[in-house]
Every structure is written in C-alpha cells, then in structure tokens.
C-alpha positions as CSV (number, residue, x, y, z in Angstrom):
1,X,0.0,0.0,0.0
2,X,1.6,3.4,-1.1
3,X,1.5,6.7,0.9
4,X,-1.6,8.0,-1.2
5,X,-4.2,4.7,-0.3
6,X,-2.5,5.5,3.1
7,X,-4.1,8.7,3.4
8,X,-7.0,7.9,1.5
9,X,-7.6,5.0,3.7
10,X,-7.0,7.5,7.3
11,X,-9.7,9.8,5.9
12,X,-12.3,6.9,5.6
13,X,-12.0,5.7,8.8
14,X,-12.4,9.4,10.0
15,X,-15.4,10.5,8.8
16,X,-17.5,12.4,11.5
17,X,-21.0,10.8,12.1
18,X,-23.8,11.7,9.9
19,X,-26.2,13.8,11.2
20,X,-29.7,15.1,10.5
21,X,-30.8,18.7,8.9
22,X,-32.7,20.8,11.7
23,X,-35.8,21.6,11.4
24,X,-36.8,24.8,10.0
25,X,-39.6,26.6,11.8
26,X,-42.4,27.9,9.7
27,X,-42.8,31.3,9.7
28,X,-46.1,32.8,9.5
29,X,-45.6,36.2,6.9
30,X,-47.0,39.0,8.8
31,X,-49.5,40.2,5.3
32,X,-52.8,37.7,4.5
33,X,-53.0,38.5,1.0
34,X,-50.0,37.4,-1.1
35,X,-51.3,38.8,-4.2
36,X,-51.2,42.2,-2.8
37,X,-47.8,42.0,-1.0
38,X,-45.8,40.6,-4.3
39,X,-47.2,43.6,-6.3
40,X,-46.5,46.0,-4.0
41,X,-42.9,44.5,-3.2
42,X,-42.6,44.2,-7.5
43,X,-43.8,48.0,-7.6
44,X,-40.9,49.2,-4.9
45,X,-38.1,47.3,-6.6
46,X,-38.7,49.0,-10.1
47,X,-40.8,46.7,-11.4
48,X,-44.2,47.1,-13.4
49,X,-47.1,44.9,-12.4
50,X,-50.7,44.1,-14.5
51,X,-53.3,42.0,-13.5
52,X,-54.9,40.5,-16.5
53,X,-57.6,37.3,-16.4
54,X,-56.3,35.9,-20.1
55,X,-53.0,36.5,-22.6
56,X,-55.4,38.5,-25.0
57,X,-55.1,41.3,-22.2
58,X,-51.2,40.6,-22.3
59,X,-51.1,41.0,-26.0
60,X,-52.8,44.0,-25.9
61,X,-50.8,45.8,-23.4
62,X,-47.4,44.4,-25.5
63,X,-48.7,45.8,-28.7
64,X,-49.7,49.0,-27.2
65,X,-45.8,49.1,-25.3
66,X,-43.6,47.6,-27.4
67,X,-45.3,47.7,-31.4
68,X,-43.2,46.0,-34.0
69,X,-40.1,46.1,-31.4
70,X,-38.1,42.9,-31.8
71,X,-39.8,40.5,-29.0
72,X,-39.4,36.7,-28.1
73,X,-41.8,34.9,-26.1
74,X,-42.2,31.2,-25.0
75,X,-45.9,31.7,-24.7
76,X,-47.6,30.0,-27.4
77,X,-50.6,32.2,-27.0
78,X,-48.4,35.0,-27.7
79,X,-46.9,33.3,-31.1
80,X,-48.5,36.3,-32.9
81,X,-45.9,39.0,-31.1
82,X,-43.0,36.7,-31.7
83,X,-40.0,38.3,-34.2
84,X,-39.9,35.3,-36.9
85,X,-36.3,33.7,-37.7
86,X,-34.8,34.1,-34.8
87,X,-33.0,31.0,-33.5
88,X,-33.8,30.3,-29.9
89,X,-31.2,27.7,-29.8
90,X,-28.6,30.2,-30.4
91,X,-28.4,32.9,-28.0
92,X,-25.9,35.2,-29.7
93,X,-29.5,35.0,-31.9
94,X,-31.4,37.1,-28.7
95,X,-28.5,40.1,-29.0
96,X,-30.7,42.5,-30.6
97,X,-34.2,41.6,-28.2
98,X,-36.4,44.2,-27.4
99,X,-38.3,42.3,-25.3
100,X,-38.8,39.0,-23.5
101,X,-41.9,37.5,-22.6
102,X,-41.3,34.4,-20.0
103,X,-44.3,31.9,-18.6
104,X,-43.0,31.7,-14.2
105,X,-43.7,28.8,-12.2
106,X,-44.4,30.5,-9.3
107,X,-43.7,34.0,-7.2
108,X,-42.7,34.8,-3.7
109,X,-45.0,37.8,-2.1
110,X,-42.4,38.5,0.3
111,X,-39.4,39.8,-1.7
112,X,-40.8,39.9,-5.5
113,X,-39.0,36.8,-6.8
114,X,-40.1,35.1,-9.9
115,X,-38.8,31.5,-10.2
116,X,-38.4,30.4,-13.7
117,X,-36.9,26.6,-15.3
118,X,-35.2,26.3,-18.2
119,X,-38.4,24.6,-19.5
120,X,-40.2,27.3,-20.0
121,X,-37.6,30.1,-21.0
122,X,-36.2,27.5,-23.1
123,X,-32.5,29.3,-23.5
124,X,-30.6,30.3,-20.1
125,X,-29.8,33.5,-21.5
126,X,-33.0,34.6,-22.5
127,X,-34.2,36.6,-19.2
128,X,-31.1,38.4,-18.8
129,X,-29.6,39.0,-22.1
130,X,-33.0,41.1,-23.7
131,X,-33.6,45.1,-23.2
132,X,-36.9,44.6,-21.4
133,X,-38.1,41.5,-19.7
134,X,-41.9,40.4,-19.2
135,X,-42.7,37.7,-16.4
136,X,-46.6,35.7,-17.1
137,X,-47.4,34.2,-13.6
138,X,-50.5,32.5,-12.4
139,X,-51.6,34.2,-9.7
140,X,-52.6,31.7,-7.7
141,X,-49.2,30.0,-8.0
142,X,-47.9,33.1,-5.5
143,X,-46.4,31.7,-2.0
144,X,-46.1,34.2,0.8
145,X,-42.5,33.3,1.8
146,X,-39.1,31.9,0.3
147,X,-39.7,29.3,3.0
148,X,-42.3,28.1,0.9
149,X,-40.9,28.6,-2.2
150,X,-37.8,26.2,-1.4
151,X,-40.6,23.7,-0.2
152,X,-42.5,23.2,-3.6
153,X,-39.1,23.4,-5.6
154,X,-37.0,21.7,-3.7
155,X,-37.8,18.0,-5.3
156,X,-38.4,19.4,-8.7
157,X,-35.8,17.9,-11.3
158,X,-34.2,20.7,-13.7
159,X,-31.1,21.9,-15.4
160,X,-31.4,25.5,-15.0
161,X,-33.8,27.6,-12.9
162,X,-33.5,31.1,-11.2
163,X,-35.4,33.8,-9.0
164,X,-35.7,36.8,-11.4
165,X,-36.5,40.1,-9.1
166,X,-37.2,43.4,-10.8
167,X,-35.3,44.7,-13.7
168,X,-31.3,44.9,-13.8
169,X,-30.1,47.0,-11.2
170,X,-26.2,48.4,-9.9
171,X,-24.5,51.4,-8.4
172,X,-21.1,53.0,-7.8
173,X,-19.2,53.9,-4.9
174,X,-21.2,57.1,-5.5
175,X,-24.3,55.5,-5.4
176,X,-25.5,56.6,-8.8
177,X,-27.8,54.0,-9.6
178,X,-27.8,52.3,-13.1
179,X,-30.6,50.2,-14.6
180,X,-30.1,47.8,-17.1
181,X,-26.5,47.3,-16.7
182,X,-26.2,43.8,-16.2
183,X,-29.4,42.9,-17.6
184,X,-33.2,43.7,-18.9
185,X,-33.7,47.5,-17.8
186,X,-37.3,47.5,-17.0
187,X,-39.4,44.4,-16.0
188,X,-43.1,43.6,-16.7
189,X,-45.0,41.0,-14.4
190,X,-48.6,39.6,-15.2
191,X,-50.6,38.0,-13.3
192,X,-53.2,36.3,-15.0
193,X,-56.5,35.7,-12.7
194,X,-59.4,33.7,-14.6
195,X,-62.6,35.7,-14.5
C-alpha cells in the first residue's frame, strides 16, 4: 500500500457521524394576502405589475408598449408578437431583443421573486440577455414566503432555474444608480387571474 491509499484510507475511517438537517420553523408572513404584497414588493423594486384574467389582455398591453419592437416569447398564446427567424437555440441570436416574454412557475409575495426553469424560457440566457423582460405568472401560484418557495421546488428535477426580481439594477461607490447594466432595464409582471 503506497502513501496515497494510506491517506485515503486515514480519511475513511475518519469520517465524522452523519447527522440530521434541523428543522426549520415555519414562519407565519406578517401580510394575509400574497397577491397584494408581491405587487407592492414588484412595484418598490422597479418593477411594473398588470393583472390580467387571459393573454389577449397581455397581448394588448405588449402591442400597445412595445409595437413592431423585436420580441421573443415562450408563450404559445403569444406566437402572434414573436419576431420570426430568430433562432432560440442560439443565444448570440437574442443580441438585438427588445423584449422577452417568460411563462414563471411560481412568485414569492415577500421579496418579489419570480422562479423560472429552463423549460419554459427555453434558452438560459434569454431573461437576462433582452432590453426589457416580461414575467406571465398565475396568480394563484404566489407563495407568501421563500420558506415556501424552497418547499415546492426543492424535489423538482431541472437543469437550470433562477429567482428573477425586478429589472437589472447596480451602483457605484457614489451611489448613482444604473438600470439595465447587467441585464433587462425594465421588468413587466402579469398576473393572470381567470374571470
């Protein structure tokens, strides 16, 4: 046996004992309506929020915004607003985006987060690389607390997922405050509520 299985060998037999996770308290969010909270929270971070009951509101309010801008969505129902040709495999293809439109599996009332998989913005880049980013979320799908959040997603099998809150945002040591620097400068959330 050489000097390396030696060592290898000392560090097996010293393994500390396994122990459990604690338990994590739940924490009961001091708000009752989580609907309310996440818009407000969206509103205060830079965001823009609409709630709409279908995506014929949503394509309204696009047209109206953005017009024959360059825009991408992974909607189906908004195929009509999509720019033709552009290659969402690629995402060198997404340089020139206007705007993004991105379905969200669920929100978090408390601090604005959007939590999207790579499923359903179906290139990583996608949310971050466009001008303007636009965020479709059932609103019944909103959880009051990241608490709850990590609970639903935390057995959920993807490649890529990420929170998304508000649009791009950095500062100097002077504090002059720069959207869009790192990503989309302005962010549009929807919450769609059935009739």
């Amino acid at each position: 046996m050489g000097s390396r299985e030696k060592i290898l060998e000392a560090v097996k037999r010293n393994q500390p004992e396994n122990t459990p996770l604690p338990t994590v308290p739940f924490f009961e969010p001091p708000f009752t309506d989580s609907v309310r909270k996440f818009s407000e929270v969206v509103q205060a971070i830079g965001g823009e929020v609409h709630q709409v009951s279908s995506y014929a509101e949503i394509n309204t309010i696009l047209k109206k915004e953005f017009g024959t801008k360059t825009i991408f969505s992974s909607a189906k129902e908004l195929a009509e607003l999509v720019q033709t040709g552009l290659d969402y495999k690629n995402a060198h293809a997404f340089a020139d985006l206007e705007l993004a439109v991105v379905e969200a599996n669920l929100a978090v009332a408390e601090n604005g987060a959007v939590w999207v998989t790579e499923d359903l913005i179906q290139e990583r880049a996608l949310p971050f690389i466009a001008q303007h980013l636009a965020l479709i979320i059932p609103a019944e799908t909103i959880v009051p607390t990241m608490h709850e959040a990590y609970g639903k997603i935390g057995t959920l099998d993807y490649g890529f997922a990420t929170f998304i809150a508000g649009p791009s945002k950095t500062a100097d040591i002077e504090q002059s405050l720069v959207l869009g620097a790192h990503g989309p400068k302005s962010l549009l959330v929807f919450l769609i509520r059935p009739l």
